[in-house]
C-alpha positions, 0 to 999 in steps of 0.5 A, spaced: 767 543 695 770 550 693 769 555 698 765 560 695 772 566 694 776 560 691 769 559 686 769 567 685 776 567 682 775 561 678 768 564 675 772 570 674 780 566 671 774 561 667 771 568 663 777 571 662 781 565 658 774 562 655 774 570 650 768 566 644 761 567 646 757 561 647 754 562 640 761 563 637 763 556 640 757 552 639 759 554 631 766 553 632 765 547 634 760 544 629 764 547 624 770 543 626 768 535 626 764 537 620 767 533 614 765 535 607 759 531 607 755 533 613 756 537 619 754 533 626 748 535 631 749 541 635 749 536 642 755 532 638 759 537 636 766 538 638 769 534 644 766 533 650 771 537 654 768 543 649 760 541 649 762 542 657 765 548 656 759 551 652 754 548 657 758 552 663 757 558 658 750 558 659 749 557 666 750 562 672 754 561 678 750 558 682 748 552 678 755 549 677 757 542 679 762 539 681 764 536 675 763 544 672 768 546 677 773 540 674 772 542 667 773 550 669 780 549 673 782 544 666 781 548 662 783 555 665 790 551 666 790 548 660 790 556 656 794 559 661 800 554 660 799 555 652 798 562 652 804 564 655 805 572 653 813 570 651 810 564 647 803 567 643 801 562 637 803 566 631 797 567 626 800 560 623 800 556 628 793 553 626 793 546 629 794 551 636 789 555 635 784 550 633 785 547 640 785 552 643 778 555 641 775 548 642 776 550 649 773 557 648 779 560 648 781 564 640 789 567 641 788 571 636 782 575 640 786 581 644 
């Protein structure tokens, strides 16, 4: 289990790289496996690594599990290791950006 300084920090790492808003994600997410002949069901949208990420949004601190914890770690890794400042995805490098907002980071955002 993490203790609760090192929890502390990765709430914090966690909300500063995941920059869209739960409502923001949740449409990203249906918007992106919808096809041109339906759009799937909120609680199907997405990957499963974006449904946790929408589902840690909604929840406070004190709630998080360790399955949570996991997904925070990943994904705070995951959008560091692709932002790096001396390597910002160009407005046309649209596949990067797509998978990076599935996991509630918009590199376009400031």
């Amino acid at each position: 289990m993490t203790d609760a300084l090192e929890l502390d920090a990765l709430w914090e790492d966690f909300h500063r790289v995941v920059n869209m808003t739960s409502q923001e994600l949740a449409a990203w997410l249906r918007v992106s496996d919808a096809d041109e002949n339906a759009e799937p069901l909120p609680e199907h949208a997405g990957t499963p690594t974006g449904q946790h990420v929408l589902a840690i949004l909604q929840k406070r601190r004190t709630d998080l599990t360790d399955d949570d914890i996991s997904v925070m770690y990943e994904v705070v890794d995951t959008v560091t290791d692709e932002t790096d400042p001396e390597n910002e995805p160009a407005a046309e490098d649209t596949a990067r950006r797509q998978r990076l907002m599935t996991l509630g980071h918009d590199p376009l955002r400031p």
